[in-house]
C-alpha positions in Angstrom: 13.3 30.6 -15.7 12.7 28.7 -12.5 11.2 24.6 -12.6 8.8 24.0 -10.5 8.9 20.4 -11.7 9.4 18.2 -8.4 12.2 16.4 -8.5 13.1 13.3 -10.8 11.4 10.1 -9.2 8.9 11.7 -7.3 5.2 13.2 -8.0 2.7 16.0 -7.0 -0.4 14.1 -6.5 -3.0 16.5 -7.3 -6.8 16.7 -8.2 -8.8 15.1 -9.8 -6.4 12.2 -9.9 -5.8 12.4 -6.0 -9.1 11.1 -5.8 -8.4 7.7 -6.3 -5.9 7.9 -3.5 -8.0 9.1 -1.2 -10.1 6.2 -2.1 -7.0 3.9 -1.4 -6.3 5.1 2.4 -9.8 5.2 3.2 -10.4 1.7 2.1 -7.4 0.3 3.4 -8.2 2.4 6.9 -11.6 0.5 6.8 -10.3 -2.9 6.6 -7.3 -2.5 8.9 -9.5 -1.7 11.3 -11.9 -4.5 10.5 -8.8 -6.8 10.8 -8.1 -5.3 14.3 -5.0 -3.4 13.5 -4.2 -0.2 15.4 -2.6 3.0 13.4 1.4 3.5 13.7 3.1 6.4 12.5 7.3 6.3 12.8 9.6 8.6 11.4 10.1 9.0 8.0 13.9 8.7 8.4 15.6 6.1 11.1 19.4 5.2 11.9 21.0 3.6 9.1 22.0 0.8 11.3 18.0 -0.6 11.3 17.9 -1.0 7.9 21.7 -2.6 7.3 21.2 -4.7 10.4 17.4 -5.5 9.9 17.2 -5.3 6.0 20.2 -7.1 5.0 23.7 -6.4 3.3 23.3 -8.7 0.4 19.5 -7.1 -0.2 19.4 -4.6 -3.1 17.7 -1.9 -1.3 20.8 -1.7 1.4 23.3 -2.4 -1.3 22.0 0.2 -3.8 18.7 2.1 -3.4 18.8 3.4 0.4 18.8 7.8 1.0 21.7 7.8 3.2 23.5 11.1 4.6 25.1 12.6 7.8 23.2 14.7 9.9 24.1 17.5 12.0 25.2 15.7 14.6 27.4 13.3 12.8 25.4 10.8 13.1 24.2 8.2 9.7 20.5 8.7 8.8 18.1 6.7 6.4 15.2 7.6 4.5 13.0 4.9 5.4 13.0 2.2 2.6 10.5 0.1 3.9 8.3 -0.4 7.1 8.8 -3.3 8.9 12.0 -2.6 10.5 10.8 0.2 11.8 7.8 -1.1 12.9 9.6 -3.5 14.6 12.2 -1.1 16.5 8.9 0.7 17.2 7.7 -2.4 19.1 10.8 -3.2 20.8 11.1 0.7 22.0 7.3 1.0 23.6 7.8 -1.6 25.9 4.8 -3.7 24.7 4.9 -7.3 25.8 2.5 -10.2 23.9 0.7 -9.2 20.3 1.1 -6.5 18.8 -1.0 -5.7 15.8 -0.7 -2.2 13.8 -1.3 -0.7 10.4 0.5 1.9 8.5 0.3 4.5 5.9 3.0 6.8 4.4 6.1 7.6 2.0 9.3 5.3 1.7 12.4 6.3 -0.6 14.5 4.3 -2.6 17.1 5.5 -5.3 16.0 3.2 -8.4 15.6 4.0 -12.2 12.5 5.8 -12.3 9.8 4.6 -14.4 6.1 3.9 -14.6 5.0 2.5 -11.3 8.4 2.6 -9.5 9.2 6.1 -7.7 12.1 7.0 -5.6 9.5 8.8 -3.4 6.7 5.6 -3.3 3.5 5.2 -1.0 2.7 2.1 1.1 0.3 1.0 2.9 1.3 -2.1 5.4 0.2 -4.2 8.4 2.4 -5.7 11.0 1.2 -8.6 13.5 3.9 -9.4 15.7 4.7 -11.7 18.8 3.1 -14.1 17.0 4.5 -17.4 15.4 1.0 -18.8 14.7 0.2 -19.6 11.1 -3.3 -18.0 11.2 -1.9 -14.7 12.2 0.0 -15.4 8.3 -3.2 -16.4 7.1 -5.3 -13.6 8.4 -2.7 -10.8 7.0 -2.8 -12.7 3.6 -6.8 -12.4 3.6 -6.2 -8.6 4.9 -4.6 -7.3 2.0 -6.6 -9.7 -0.7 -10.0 -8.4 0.9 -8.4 -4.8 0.2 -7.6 -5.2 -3.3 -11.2 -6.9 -3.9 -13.1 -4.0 -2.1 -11.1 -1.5 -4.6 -12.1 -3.8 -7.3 -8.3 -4.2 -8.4 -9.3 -6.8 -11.6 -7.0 -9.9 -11.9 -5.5 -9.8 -8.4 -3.3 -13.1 -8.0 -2.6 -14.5 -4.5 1.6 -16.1 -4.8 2.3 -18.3 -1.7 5.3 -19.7 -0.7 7.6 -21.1 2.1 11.1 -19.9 2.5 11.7 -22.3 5.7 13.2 -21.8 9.2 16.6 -21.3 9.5 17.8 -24.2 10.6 16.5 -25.5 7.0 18.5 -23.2 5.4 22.0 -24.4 5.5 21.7 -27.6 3.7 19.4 -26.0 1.3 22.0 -23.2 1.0 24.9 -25.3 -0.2 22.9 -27.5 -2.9 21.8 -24.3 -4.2 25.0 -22.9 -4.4 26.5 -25.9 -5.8 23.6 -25.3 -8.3 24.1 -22.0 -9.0 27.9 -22.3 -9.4 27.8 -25.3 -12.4 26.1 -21.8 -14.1 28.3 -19.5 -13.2 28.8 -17.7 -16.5 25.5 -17.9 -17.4 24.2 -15.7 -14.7 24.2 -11.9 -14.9 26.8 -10.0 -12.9 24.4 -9.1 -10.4 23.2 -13.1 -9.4 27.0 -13.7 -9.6 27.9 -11.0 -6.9 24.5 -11.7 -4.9 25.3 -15.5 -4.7 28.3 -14.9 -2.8 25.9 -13.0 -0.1 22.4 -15.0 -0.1 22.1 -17.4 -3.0 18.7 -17.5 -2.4 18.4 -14.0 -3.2 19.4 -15.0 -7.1 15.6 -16.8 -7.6 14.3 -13.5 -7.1 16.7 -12.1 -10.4 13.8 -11.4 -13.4 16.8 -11.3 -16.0 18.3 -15.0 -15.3 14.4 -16.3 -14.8 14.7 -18.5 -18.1 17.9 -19.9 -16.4 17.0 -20.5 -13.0 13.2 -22.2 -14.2 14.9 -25.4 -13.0 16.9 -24.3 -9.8 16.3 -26.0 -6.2 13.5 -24.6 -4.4 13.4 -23.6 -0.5 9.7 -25.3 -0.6 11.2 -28.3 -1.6 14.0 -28.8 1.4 11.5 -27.7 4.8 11.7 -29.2 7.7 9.1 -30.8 9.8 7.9 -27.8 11.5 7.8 -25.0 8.7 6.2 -27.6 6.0 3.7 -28.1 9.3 3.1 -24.0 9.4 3.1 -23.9 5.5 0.1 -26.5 5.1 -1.8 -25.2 7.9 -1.3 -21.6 5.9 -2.9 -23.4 2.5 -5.5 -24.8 4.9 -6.1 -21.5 6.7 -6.6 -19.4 3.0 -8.7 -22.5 1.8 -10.9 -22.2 4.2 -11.6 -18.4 4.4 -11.7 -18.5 0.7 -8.8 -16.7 -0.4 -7.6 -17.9 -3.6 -3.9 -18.8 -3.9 -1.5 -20.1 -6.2 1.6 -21.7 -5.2 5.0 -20.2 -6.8 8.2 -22.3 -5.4 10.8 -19.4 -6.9 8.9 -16.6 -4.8 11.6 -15.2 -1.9 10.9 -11.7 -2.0 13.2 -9.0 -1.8 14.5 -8.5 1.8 16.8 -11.2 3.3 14.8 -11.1 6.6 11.9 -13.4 5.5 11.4 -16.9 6.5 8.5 -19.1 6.0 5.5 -17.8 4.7 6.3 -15.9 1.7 3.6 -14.0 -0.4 3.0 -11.5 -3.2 -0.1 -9.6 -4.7 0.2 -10.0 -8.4 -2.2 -8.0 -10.9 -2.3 -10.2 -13.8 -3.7 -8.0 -16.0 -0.9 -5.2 -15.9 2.2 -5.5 -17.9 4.9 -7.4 -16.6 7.2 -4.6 -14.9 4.4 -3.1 -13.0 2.4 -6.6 -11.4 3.6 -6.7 -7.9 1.5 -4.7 -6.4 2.8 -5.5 -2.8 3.5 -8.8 -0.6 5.3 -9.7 2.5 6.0 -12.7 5.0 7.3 -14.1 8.0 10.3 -12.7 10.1 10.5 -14.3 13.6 14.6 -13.4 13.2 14.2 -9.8 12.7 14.3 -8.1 15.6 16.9 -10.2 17.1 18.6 -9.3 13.5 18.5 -5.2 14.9 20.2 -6.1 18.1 16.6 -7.1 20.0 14.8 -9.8 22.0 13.2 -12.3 19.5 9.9 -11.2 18.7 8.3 -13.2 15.7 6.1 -11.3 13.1 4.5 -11.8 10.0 3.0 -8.9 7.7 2.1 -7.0 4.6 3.2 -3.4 2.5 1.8 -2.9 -0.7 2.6 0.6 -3.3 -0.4 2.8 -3.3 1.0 4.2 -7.2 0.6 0.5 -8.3 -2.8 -0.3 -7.0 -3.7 2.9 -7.9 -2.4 1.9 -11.7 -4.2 -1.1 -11.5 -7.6 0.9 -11.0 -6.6 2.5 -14.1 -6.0 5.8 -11.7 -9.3 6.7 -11.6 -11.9 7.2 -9.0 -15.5 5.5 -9.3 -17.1 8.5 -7.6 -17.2 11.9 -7.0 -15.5 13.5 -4.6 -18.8 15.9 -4.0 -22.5 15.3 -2.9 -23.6 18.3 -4.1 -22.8 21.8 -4.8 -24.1 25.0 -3.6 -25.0 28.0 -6.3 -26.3 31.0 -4.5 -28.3 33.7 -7.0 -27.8 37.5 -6.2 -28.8 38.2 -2.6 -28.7 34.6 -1.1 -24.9 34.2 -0.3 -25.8 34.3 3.1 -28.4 31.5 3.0 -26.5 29.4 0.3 -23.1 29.5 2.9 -25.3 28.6 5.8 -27.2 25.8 4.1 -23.5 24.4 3.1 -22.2 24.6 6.4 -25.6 22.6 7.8 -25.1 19.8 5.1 -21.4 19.6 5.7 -22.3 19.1 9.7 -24.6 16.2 8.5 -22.3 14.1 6.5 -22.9 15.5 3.1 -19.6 16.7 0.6 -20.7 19.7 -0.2 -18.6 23.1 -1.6 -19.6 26.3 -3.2 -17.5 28.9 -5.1 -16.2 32.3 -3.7 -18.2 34.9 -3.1 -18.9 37.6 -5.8 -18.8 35.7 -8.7 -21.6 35.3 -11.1 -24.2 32.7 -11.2 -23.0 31.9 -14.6 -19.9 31.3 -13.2 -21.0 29.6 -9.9 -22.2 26.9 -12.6 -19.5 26.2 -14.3 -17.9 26.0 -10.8 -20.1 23.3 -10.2 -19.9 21.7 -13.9 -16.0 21.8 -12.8 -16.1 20.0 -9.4 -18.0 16.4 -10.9 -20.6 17.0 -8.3 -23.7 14.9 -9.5 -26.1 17.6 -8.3 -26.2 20.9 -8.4 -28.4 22.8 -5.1 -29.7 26.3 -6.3 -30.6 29.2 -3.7 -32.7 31.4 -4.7 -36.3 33.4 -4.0 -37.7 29.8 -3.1 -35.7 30.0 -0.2 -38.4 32.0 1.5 -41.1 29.5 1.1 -38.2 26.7 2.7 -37.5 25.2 -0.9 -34.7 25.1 -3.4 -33.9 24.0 -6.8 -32.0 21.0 -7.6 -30.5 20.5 -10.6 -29.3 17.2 -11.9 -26.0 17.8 -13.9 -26.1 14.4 -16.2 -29.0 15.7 -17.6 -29.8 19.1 -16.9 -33.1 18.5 -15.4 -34.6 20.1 -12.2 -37.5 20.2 -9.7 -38.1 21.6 -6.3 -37.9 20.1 -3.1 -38.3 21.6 0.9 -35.1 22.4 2.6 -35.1 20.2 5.0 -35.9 17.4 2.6 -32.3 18.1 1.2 -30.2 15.8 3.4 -32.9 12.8 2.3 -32.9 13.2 -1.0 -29.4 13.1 -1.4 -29.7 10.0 0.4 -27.3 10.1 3.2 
């Protein structure tokens, strides 16, 4: 017998549950827009080169979780792992000059262990500001994605901060962490011990040697003048637009082209594999990183299937406004009164046409609508029925009363 099971790692999103997913983009369209960010849409697959180049060698994601394969023309393709390389290339190939600010929406891959809130095939939303090195730019993509998650009503959303410093920091801090990390060699797991050798900074981000590494150096302890400047005026910035914060000195995130700011969405009240719900930073190197100009940036992604967990995957209202149950004879008038409704802002359905009114009901019983608008003999005095579903009761109310009563 044929599967029709999708394949392992990824997930038909279907109703009723889409619902709350809908409710996701919409509410992160609304305050993307609020925030003055511009849509961007970029391929779904890129050169492989962006993401090596861009991402970095010592990352995880390039060294073992990237869709890679040969096209037609020979050439090495990427299904995208994350956005902000490409947003960046996107930038760079336009031809924009000064700030560029844009939002985006949409699937990324990555070949991980499957499990409950971590997909191969995930969904993020994100929010790039770029050609910007000032700290408020950080600040107002921190408040961006916190404002988000509070209008969902995400409970226990916790704002981590940190600062990851400017490259020129990060020599010196480099080689007393190694020196650090090295005195406890053969206490780290093999994967610290092979990512030390690449970026030792990337070993604070390791959860398995977290008991062990409690007491390790900390980038926010070695800045230099001019990223603890940024990094206070950050603090400052959040304080003062009222976004709560908690410092956490071992954040780095898990790219290798962040510096300075440094930041995480954590929901506290998950369990402990499925908290981040999303994060980002600063990367003034990357797009000289991918062979470009240097074009400094700060932004955001975040995994629609976690926030979507951390509603608890449901959606607070229903998808409908009202729907339409025509008695025999009135299919005509029922369809046209949808159609009107629908042209004035209202959700509205009805069932296909034939079926009983028996069965138009439990149609409607079916869809979650909260009211249920009955066509029938009334209609030639200009009234209907309307029928609340909670409880079953009805009265009778002028057609063109319809769109204000259902209060739209």
């Amino acid at each position: 017998m044929a599967s029709f099971a999708p394949p392992k790692g990824t997930d038909d999103i279907v109703p009723p549950a889409s619902a709350a997913w809908r409710a996701v983009l919409r509410e992160w369209d609304t305050w993307a827009e609020r925030f003055g960010f511009g849509l961007l849409m970029t391929p779904v697959f890129e050169a492989t080169e962006l993401f090596a180049r861009g991402v970095g060698e010592s990352s995880e994601v390039v060294r073992k979780q990237m869709y890679t394969f040969e096209d037609g023309g020979g050439r090495s393709i990427t299904l995208r792992p994350e956005g902000t390389a490409p947003t960046v290339r996107a930038y760079l190939a336009s031809g924009v000059q000064g700030a560029w600010k844009v939002a985006y929406s949409g699937p990324m891959f990555r070949y991980e262990r499957p499990q409950k809130g971590r997909r191969r095939q995930f969904y993020q939303v994100g929010a790039e500001h770029l050609d910007s090195e000032d700290p408020a730019a950080d600040a107002a993509i921190i408040e961006l994605g916190y404002r988000f998650l509070e209008a969902l009503g995400v409970p226990g959303v916790e704002v981590q901060l940190n600062s990851l410093g400017d490259p020129e920091d990060r020599p010196a801090y480099l080689t007393i962490l190694r020196t650090w990390l090295e005195e406890r060699r053969d206490e780290l797991c093999e994967d610290s011990r092979q990512t030390m050798e690449l970026n030792p900074m990337r070993v604070l981000d390791c959860k398995a040697c977290a008991p062990l590494l409690a007491d390790a150096p900390t980038p926010v302890a070695h800045l230099g003048e001019d990223a603890a400047s940024a990094y206070a005026a950050v603090k400052e910035l959040l304080t003062e637009a009222g976004v709560p914060f908690v410092e956490e000195p071992r954040l780095v995130r898990g790219l290798d082209y962040y510096t300075r700011t440094a930041f995480e969405y954590v929901a506290t009240e998950l369990d402990a594999a499925q908290t981040a719900l999303g994060g980002g930073g600063r990367y003034d190197g990357l797009a000289e990183a991918i062979g470009g100009r240097r074009v400094p940036g700060v932004g955001l992604a975040m995994g629609i299937d976690r926030i979507v967990l951390a509603m608890g995957g449901t959606q607070a209202t229903s998808p409908l406004d009202a729907f339409v149950v025509a008695t025999p004879g009135r299919d005509r008038h029922a369809r046209g009164l949808v159609s009107r409704l629908r042209l004035e802002g209202a959700r509205v359905d009805i069932a296909d046409r034939g079926r009983s009114v028996k069965a138009q009901f439990k149609a409607a019983d079916r869809s979650a609508a909260p009211v249920t608008l009955v066509v029938g003999d009334e209609w030639d005095q200009g009234e209907i029925t309307v029928r609340r579903m909670a409880d079953g009761t009805q009265e009778t109310i002028g057609i063109e009363e319809i769109t204000q009563w259902l209060e739209l």
